[in-house]
TORPA-739845 format. One record per residue (C-alpha): z, x, y. Coordinates in steps of 0.05 Angstrom, whole numbers, padded with zeros to 5 digits, always signed. Last residue first. Layout:
ZXY/...
//
This chain:
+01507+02661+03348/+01537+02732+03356/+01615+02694+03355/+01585+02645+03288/+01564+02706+03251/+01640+02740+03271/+01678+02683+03242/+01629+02675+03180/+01644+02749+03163/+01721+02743+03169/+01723+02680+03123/+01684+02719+03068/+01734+02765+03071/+01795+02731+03070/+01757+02693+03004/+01756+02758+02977/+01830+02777+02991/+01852+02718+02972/+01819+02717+02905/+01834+02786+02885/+01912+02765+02907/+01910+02707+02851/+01890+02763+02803/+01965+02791+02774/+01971+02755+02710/+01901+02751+02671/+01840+02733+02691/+01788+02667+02669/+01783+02631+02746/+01825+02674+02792/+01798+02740+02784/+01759+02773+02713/+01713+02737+02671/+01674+02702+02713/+01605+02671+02687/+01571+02612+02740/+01541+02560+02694/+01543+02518+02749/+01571+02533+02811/+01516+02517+02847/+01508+02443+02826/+01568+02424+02880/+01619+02379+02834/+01659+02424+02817/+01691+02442+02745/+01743+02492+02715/+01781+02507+02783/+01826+02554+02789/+01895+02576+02735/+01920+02511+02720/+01983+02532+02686/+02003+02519+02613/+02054+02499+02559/+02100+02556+02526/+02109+02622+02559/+02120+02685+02508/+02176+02723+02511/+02154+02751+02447/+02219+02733+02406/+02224+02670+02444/+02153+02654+02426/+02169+02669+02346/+02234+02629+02352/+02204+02570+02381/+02138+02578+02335/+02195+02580+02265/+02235+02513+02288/+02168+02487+02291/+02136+02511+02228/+02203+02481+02196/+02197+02407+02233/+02126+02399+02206/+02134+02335+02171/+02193+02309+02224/+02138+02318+02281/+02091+02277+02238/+02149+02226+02230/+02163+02232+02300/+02095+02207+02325/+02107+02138+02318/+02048+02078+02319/+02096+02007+02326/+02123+01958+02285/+02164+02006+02242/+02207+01967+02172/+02150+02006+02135/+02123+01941+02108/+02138+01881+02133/+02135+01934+02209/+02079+01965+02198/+02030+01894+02176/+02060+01864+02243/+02041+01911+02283/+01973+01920+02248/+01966+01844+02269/+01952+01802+02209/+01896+01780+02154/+01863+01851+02168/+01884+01866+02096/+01951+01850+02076/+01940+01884+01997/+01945+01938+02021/+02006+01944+02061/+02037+01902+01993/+02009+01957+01947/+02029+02018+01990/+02105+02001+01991/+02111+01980+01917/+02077+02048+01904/+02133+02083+01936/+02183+02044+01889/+02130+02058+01828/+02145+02143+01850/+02102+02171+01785/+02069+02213+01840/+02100+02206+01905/+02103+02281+01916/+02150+02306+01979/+02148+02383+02001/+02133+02368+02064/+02184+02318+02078/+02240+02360+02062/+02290+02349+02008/+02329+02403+01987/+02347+02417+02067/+02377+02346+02070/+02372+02321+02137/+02320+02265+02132/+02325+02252+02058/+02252+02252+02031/+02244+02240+01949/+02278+02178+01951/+02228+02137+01932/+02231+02096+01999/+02236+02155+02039/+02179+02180+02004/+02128+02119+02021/+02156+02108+02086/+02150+02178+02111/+02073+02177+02076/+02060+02120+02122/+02075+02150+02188/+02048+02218+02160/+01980+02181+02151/+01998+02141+02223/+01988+02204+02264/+01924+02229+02240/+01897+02156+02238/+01918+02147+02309/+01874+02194+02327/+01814+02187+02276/+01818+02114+02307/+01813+02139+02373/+01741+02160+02369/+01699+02099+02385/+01621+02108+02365/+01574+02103+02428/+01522+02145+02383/+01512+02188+02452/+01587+02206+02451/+01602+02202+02383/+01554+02265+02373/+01593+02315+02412/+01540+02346+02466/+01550+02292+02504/+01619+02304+02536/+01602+02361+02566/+01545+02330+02614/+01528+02387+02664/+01502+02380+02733/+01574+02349+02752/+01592+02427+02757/+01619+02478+02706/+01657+02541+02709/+01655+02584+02649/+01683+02586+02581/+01711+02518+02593/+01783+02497+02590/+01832+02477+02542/+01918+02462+02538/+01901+02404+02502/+01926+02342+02540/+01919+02355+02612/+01865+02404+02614/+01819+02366+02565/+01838+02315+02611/+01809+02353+02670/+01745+02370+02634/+01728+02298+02626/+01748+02281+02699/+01704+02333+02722/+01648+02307+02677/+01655+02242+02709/+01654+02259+02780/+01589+02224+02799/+01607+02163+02754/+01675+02147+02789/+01729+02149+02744/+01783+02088+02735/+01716+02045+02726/+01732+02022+02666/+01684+02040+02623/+01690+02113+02655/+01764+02122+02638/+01763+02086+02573/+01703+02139+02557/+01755+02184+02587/+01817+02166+02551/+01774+02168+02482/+01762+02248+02483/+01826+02262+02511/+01856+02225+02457/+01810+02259+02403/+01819+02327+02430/+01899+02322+02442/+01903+02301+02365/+01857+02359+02343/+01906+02414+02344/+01963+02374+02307/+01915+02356+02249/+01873+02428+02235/+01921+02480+02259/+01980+02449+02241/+01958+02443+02170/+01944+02510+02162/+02008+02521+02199/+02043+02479+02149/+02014+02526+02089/+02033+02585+02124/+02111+02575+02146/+02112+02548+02073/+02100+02605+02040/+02140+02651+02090/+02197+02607+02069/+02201+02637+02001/+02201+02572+01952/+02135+02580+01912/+02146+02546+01843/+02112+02580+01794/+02044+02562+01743/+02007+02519+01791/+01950+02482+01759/+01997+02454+01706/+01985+02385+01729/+02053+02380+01747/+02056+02449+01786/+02004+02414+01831/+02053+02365+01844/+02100+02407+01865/+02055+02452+01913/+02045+02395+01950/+01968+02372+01965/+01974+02313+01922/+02028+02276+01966/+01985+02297+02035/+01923+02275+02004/+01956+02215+01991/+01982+02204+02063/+01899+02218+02083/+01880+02161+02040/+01919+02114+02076/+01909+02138+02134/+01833+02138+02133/+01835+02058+02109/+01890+02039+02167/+01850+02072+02227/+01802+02018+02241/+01854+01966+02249/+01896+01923+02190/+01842+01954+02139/+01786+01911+02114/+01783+01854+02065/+01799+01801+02120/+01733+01777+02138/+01719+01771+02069/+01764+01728+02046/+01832+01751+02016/+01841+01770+01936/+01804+01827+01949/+01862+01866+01986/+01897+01901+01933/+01828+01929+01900/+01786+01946+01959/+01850+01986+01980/+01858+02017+01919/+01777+02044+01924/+01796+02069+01983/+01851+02113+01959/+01807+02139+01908/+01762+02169+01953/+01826+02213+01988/+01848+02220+01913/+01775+02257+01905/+01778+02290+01970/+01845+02332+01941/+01818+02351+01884/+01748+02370+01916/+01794+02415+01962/+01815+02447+01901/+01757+02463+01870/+01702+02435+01820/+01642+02415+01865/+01640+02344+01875/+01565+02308+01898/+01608+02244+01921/+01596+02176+01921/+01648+02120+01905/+01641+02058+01874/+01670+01981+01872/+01638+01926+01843/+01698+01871+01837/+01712+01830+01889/+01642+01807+01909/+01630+01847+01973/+01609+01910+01942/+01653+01957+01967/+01638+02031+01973/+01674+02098+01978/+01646+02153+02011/+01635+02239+02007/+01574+02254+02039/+01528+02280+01979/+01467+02236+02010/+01428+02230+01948/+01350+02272+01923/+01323+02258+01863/+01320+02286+01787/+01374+02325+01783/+01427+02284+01809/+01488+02314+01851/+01553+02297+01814/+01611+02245+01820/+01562+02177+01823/+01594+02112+01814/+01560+02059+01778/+01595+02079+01706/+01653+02095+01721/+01676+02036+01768/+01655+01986+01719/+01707+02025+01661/+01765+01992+01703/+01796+02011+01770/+01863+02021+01745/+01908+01975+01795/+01980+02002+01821/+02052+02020+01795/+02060+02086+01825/+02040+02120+01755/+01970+02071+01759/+01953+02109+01824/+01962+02177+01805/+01929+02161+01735/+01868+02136+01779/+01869+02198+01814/+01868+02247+01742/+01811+02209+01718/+01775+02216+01783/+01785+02284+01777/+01763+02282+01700/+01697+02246+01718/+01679+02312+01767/+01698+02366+01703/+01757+02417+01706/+01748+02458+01647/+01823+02497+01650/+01805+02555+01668/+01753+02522+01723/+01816+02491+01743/+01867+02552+01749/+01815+02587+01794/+01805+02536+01839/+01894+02525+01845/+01888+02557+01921/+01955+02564+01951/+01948+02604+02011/+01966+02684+02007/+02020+02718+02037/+02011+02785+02065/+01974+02747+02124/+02044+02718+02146/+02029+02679+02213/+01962+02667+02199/+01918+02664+02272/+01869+02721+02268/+01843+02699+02200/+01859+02630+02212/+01802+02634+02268/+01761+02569+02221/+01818+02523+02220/+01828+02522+02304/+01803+02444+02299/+01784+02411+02363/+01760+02457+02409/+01693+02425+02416/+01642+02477+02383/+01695+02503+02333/+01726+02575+02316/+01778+02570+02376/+01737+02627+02418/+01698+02574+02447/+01756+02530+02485/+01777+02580+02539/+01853+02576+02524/+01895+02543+02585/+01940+02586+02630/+02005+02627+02617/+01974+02693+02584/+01913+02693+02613/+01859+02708+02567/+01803+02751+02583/+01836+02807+02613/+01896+02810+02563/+01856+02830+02500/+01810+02793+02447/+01847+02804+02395/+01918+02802+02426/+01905+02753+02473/+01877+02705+02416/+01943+02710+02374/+01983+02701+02437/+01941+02639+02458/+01950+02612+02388/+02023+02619+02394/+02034+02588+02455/+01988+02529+02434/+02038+02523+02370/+02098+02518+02417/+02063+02465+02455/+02035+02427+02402/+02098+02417+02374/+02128+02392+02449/+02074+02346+02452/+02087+02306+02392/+02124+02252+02416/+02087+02245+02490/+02026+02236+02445/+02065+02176+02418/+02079+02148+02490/+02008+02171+02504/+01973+02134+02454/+02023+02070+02487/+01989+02078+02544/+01920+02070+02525/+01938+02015+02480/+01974+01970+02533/+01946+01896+02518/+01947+01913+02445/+01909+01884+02391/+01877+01951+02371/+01806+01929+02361/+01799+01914+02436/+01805+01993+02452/+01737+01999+02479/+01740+01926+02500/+01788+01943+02547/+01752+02000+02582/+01686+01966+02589/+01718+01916+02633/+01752+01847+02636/+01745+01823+02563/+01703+01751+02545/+01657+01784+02493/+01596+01773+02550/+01634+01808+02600/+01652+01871+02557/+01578+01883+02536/+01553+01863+02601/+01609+01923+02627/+01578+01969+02576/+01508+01956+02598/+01530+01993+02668/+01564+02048+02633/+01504+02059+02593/+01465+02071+02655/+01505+02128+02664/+01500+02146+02600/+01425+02145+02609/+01421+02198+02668/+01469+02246+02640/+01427+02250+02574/+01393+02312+02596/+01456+02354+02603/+01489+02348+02538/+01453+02369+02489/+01415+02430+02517/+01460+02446+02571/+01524+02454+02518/+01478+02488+02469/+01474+02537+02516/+01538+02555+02536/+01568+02545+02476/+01525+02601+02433/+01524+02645+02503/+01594+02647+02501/+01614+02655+02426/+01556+02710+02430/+01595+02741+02493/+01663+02737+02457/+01644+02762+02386/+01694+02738+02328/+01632+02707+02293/+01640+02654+02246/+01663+02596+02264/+01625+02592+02318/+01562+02619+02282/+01559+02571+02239/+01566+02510+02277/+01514+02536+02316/+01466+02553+02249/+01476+02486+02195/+01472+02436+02245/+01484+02453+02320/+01410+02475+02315/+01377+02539+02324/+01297+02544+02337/+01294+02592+02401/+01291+02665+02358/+01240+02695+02409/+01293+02705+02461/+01341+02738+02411/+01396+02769+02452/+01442+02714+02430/+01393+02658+02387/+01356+02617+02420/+01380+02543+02438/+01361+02480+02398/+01386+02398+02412/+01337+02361+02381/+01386+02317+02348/+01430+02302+02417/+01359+02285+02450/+01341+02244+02399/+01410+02207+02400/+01408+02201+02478/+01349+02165+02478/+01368+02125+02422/+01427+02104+02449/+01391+02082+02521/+01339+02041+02477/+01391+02000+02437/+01429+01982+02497/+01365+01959+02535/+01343+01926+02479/+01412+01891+02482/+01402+01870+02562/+01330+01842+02543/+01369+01800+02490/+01420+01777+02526/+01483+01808+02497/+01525+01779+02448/+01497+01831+02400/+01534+01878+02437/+01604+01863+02399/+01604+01805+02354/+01674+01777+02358/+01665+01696+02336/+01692+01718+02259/+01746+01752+02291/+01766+01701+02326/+01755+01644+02280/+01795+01684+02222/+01855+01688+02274/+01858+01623+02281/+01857+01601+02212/+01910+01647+02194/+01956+01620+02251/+01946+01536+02234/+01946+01511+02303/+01876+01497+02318/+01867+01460+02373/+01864+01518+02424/+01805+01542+02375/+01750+01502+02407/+01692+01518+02363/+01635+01535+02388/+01646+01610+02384/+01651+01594+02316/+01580+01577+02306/+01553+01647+02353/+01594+01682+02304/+01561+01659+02243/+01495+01667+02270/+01512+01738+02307/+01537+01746+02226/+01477+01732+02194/+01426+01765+02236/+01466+01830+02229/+01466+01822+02156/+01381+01811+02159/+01378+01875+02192/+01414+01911+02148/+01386+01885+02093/+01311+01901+02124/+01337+01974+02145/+01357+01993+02068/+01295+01959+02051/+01253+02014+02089/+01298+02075+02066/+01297+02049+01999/+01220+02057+02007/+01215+02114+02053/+01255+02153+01998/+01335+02177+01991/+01356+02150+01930/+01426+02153+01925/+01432+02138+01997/+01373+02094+01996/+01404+02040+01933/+01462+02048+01953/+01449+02017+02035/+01403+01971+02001/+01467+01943+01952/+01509+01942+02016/+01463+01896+02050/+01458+01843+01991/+01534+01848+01986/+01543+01833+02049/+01496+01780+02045/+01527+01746+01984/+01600+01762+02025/+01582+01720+02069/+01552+01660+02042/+01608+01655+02000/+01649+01660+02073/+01610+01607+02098/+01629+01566+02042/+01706+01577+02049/+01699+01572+02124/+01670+01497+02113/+01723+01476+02070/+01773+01499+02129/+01728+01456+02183/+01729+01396+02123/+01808+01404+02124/+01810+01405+02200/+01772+01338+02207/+01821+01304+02162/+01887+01335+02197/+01855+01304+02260/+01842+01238+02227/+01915+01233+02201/+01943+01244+02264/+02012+01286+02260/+01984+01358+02281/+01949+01326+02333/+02006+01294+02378/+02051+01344+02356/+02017+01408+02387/+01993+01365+02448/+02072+01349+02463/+02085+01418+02448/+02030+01444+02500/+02059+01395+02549/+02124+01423+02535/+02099+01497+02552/+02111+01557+02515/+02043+01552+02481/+02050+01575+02411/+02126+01565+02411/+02161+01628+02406/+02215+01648+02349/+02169+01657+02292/+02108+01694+02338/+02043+01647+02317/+02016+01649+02398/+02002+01726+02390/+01975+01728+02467/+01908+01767+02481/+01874+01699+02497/+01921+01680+02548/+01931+01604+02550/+01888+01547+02591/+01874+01506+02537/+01928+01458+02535/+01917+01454+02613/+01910+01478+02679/+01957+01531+02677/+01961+01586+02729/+01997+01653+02711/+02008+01697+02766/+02085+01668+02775/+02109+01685+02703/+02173+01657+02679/+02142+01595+02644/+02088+01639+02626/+02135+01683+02580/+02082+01732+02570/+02093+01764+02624/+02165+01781+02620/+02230+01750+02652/+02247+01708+02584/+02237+01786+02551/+02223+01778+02475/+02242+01848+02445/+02206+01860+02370/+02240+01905+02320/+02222+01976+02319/+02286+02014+02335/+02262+02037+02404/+02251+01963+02413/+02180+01931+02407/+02136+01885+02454/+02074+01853+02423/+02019+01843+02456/+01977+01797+02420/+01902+01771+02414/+01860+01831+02433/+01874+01879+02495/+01891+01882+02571/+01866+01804+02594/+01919+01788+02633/+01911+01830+02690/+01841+01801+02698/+01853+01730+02707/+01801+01693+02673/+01733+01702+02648/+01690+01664+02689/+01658+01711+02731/+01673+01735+02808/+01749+01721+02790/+01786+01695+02857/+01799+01626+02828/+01840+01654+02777/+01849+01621+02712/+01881+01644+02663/+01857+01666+02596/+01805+01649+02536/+01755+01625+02587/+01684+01605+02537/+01733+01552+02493/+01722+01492+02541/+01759+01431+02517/+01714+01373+02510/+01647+01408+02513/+01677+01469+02473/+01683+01421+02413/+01741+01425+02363/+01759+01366+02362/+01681+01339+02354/+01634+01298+02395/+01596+01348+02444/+01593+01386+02378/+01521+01395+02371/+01483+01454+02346/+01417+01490+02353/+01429+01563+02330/+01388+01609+02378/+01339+01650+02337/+01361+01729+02330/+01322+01782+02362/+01354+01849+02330/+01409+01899+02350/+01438+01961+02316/+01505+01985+02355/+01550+01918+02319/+01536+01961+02248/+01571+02021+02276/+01618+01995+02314/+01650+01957+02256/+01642+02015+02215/+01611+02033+02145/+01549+01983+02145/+01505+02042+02147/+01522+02108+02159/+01534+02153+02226/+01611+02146+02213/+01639+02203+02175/+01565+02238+02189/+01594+02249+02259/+01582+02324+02261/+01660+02337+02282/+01709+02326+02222/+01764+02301+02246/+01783+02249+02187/+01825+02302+02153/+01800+02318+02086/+01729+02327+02120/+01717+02249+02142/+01723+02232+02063/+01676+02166+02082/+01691+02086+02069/+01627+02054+02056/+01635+01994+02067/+01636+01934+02120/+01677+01920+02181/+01688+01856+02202/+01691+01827+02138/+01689+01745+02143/+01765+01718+02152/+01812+01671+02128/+01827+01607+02101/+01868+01635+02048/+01883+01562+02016/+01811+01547+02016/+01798+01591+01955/+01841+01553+01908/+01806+01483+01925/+01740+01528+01914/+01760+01551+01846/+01794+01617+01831/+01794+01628+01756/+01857+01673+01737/+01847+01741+01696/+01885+01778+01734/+01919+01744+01806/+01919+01803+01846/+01858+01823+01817/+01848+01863+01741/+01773+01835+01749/+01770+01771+01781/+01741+01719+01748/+01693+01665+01798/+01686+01594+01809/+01623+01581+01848/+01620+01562+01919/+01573+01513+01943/+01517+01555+01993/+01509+01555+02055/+01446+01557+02082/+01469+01588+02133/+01400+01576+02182/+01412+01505+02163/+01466+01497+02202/+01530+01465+02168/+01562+01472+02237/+01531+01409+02266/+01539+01365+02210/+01617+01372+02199/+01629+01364+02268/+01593+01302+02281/+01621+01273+02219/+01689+01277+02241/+01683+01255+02306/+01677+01188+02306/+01757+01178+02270/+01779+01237+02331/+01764+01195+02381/+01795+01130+02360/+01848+01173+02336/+01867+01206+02407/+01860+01140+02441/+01925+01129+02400/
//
């Protein structure tokens, strides 16, 4: 029992040490929730401490990215407090927290907490073995059918695997779910023997009861903070001045301060003895705090770098095509303008050309050096390279790979619909400028990047005779107002069986553009951090893509309301893409032509099949175009933070995947003297992208669930298609949505999929299922044209020698049609003839 002795002197050690007086922790006051989970019920403390759980990681608003999540200025995410990422990119000088727990359990003295995995005694640093440390806390395997497969032969079976080096209780792989039912935490019998030994002293269970006490005050703490921070944040975007603008920065800072605090506490803590799961995971994410963790020097470094490449990235102008003297035009309102805009090749060009070198080219220097900082940032969060903690938020060990597994899935529909485009586009713009079996020059596509084709409908419509649902005119008949939108979203929500939001929510939100001062109109939802002041703001304008945004908003607001019964550090979605999809699968029920028959804005039903051939290409053309652009986009930060590609051919590489996954290449050839990659503002912010990825996939993930469940979506049944599926007034679908909700980030996303949607894993057939009649209709449409679906690399679209940049060729190898490859030969036969006979006369 030398176990007890130790434990009995330890307890007050512990309890001392972490109640730092820079928390100034507060006692916890009983509190009402407002229609909760539990309405109407006092939560004491002693009720509190039974979640045990988690400070927010990632803190409101929650933004209408565009409808669809992709939209491509970045506003979606440039906003305080609203991402993880986000808030972790702003860094301060924080005080070092004195503490002491040299005595205590849970002390990293005792049991060192700093080398979550395996030891290898080949590591230059401390951090364990590197092939074990591939993503968060868990990697879990699935079946095809979605239920977990636990391999005996596999490596996480560390009695089975030969790399894996134990030293002790503590020695376990951090990125291993150690809660699975049917696996012991640590697989080992020592580890059981340790297991029992604690979890059956008296002391020990003692000690742990005042640690969970402590969480539930430092989580009051919390979410006062929070909701200090987010009230600033309000308070400027509704009332933009240098004032609110000022104090908006103070809270903000002062949050930050907080939580590297916070995490730099639990850090200390030696979580191998904690066995309770919940608790666990609530130290872990409360210790995560991104590049704050860096030495300070190191982080003004960080900060410095971004904002270099920021101002650069904002001050981005070109002159105008064939307008020398008109030099002052910005990516924001007049570039993005013009390229959706004008159907003129050379302007398109020029337009992409140049605001390409302007915004991209001068920042080379400083990403590179980014790279560098991105490895200290990696290192000093205990993950192997930039690359994995890039995707650390996904709680895989195999993330990268398993995006393409489920880009793998929806491939072939992009396919057929890239063969279509590229017919459309061959047509207009005529055979000599696009190839008819190579990639699509990417700035005749109506967007900067490539990423939506939304804006060149008007060339692209398969049926233009047929007209696209638009219900505007119906609801300025009918005296559509802002507050009777939301109105008509909350009903949505209450018909499936979940929360009103309460006459609060009315009157602190704001629907409509003030007179009187100026507010940042960007649609967002906001939680206050106290479980019950919730808002959204939006400047609506009465149409029906304000309908649709509006039920997008709404869904957030939901979410704050199922989940706010955990603690703080939970109230967020499972991963960063849960709160977009979510909202997006609605927007997908409300959009249906059936449901807007119900609220009498649509006065027929429209059942000819050329109807729907257009409204699912819409779609198409906006959400299954951009999924290659996002993953693309991501893969080569991943790419380059990892070291998979080399610094000096990075722009290469980026212009390769763009190749790989989207069927796109430059306008003209391009060299490593160029920077592509930062003229799209994520890049230079340092924002991940992936989550607007998997979000696109997982909202039709979710909305399969949802009207499979309600019985509105048979798969096979011709009456019933998945596009055509309204949830409204659906409780069983609501059922669904309520208990994903209402999980929070209080368990793997995995696991949260498959209680829910009976799927533990991201799959791409339900968005392949969605649009299964556009893509019946492409394959006959391309066999009818003989037209040849995928692509060909057709020459090179980058080099690394500086003298081929910018270089313009329209016709031969690089940009012709069929027939040029001999053009090229013949040329280069030349060329090889004339330095032959100038070497023979020297």
């Amino acid at each position: 029992m030398h176990s007890v002795s130790l434990l009995g002197c330890l307890c007050l050690s512990l309890t001392l040490s972490f109640a730092s007086p820079q928390l100034n922790l507060p006692t916890p006051q009983p509190e009402v929730f407002y229609n909760g989970y539990t309405p109407n019920v006092a939560t004491t403390p002693a009720q509190l401490r039974a979640d045990r759980d988690r400070d927010q990681r990632s803190g409101p608003p929650y933004s209408d990215a565009g409808g669809g999540g992709n939209t491509d200025d970045g506003l979606d995410d440039f906003r305080f407090g609203q991402t993880d990422d986000e808030r972790m990119r702003i860094g301060y000088a924080y005080p070092t927290p004195r503490l002491n727990f040299s005595d205590s359990p849970f002390s990293g003295a005792r049991f060192s907490n700093h080398n979550y995995g395996p030891v290898s005694s080949s590591t230059d640093r401390n951090y364990g073995n590197d092939a074990s440390l591939n993503g968060r806390y868990s990697d879990v395997p699935y079946s095809s059918q979605g239920e977990r497969n636990f391999n005996p032969n596999d490596q996480y079976n560390y009695n089975n695997n030969p790399n894996v080096e134990f030293v002790g209780i503590n020695n376990r792989n951090r990125f291993e779910n150690p809660f699975l039912s049917n696996q012991d935490r640590f697989n080992l019998n020592q580890g059981y023997l340790e297991r029992q030994r604690y979890q059956q002293d008296r002391r020990y269970q003692q000690e742990l009861e005042k640690l969970r006490i402590l969480l539930v005050e430092s989580d009051q703490k919390g979410s006062l903070e929070c909701t200090a921070n987010v009230a600033a944040q309000w308070n400027f975007e509704t009332n933009v001045n240098d004032f609110t603008q000022t104090e908006a920065l103070n809270a903000q800072q002062r949050y930050v301060e907080f939580q590297r605090i916070t995490a730099e506490q639990s850090k200390r803590i030696n979580k191998d003895l904690i066995f309770d799961r919940r608790l666990y995971r609530q130290l872990m994410l409360q210790s995560e705090v991104g590049p704050n963790a860096l030495p300070l020097d190191v982080l003004d470094r960080y900060n410095r770098l971004l904002n270099e490449m920021l101002f650069l990235y904002n001050s981005a102008g070109i002159c105008a095509y064939q307008q020398p003297f008109q030099c002052d035009l910005h990516y924001i309102p007049q570039l993005k303008d013009i390229m959706a805009k004008s159907r003129d090749w050379d302007e398109l060009q020029h337009t992409w050309v140049e605001y390409h070198r302007k915004a991209g080219r001068g920042m080379r220097d400083s990403y590179e050096q980014l790279i560098d900082v991105m490895q200290e940032v990696a290192y000093t969060n205990n993950v192997t390279n930039g690359g994995e903690y890039w995707y650390l938020a996904y709680e895989s060990g195999n993330f990268r790979q398993d995006m393409d597994i489920v880009w793998e899935q929806i491939r072939p529909l992009y396919e057929g619909l890239h063969a279509y485009v590229r017919r459309k586009l061959r047509d207009y713009y005529g055979p000599d400028r696009i190839n008819r079996i190579a990639p699509i020059p990417s700035h005749i596509l109506g967007n900067m990047y490539g990423q939506s084709w939304s804006n060149v409908l008007d060339i692209l419509i398969p049926y233009p005779g047929r007209k696209l649902i638009d219900v505007t005119p119906r609801m300025v008949e009918q005296g559509y107002t802002p507050q009777l939108m939301f109105q008509l979203a909350e009903e949505f929500f209450t018909s499936i069986n979940m929360s009103a939001v309460g006459p609060e929510f009315y009157r602190n939100s704001i629907f409509e553009q003030p007179l009187d001062r100026r507010v940042l109109c960007e649609p967002s939802a906001w939680d206050f951090c106290n479980r019950h002041d919730f808002r959204v703001k939006i400047c609506a304008d009465i149409n029906q893509r304000s309908l649709i945004s509006v039920h997008h908003e709404m869904a957030h607001i939901q979410y704050f309301l199922q989940y706010r019964h955990l603690p703080k550090i939970f109230r967020n979605g499972a991963n960063p893409a849960f709160h977009q999809a979510v909202g997006d699968a609605i927007g997908l029920s409300v959009s249906t032509p059936r449901h807007l028959q119900t609220l009498g804005l649509l006065q027929r039903s429209l059942d000819e099949s050329s109807y729907d051939i257009n409204y699912l290409f819409t779609m198409a053309i906006d959400k299954v175009a951009f999924l290659p652009f996002a993953l693309s986009l991501d893969n080569w930060r991943y790419d380059v933070f990892s070291g998979n590609a080399n610094k000096r051919t990075m722009n290469c590489h980026y212009w390769n995947l763009r190749e790989k996954y989207s069927g796109i290449k430059p306008p003209v050839l391009r060299s490593e003297k160029d920077f592509d990659p930062g003229a799209k503002y994520h890049i230079p912010a340092n924002i991940p992208y992936i989550k607007y990825f998997f979000s696109t996939v997982l909202q039709f993930q979710i909305y399969r669930g949802l009207c499979r469940e309600s019985g509105q979506y048979v798969p096979g049944d011709p009456r019933k298609p998945l596009h055509q599926c309204d949830i409204y007034r659906q409780p069983a679908a609501g059922n669904i949505l309520k208990t994903l909700m209402s999980k929070g980030a209080s368990q793997p996303w995995q696991e949260v999929l498959e209680e829910t949607l009976r799927e533990g894993r991201l799959d791409g057939t339900a968005l392949r299922e969605y649009f299964a009649p556009l893509e019946e209709w492409l394959r006959q449409e391309n066999l009818r044209t003989n037209e040849y679906v995928g692509w060909n690399y057709d020459g090179d679209y980058c080099k690394r020698s500086i003298e081929t940049a910018g270089l313009q060729v329209f016709g031969g190898y690089y940009n012709g049609a069929t027939g040029q490859k001999s053009s090229v030969y013949l040329y280069t036969l030349i060329l090889l003839t004339y330095f032959y006979f100038s070497l023979r006369l020297l």
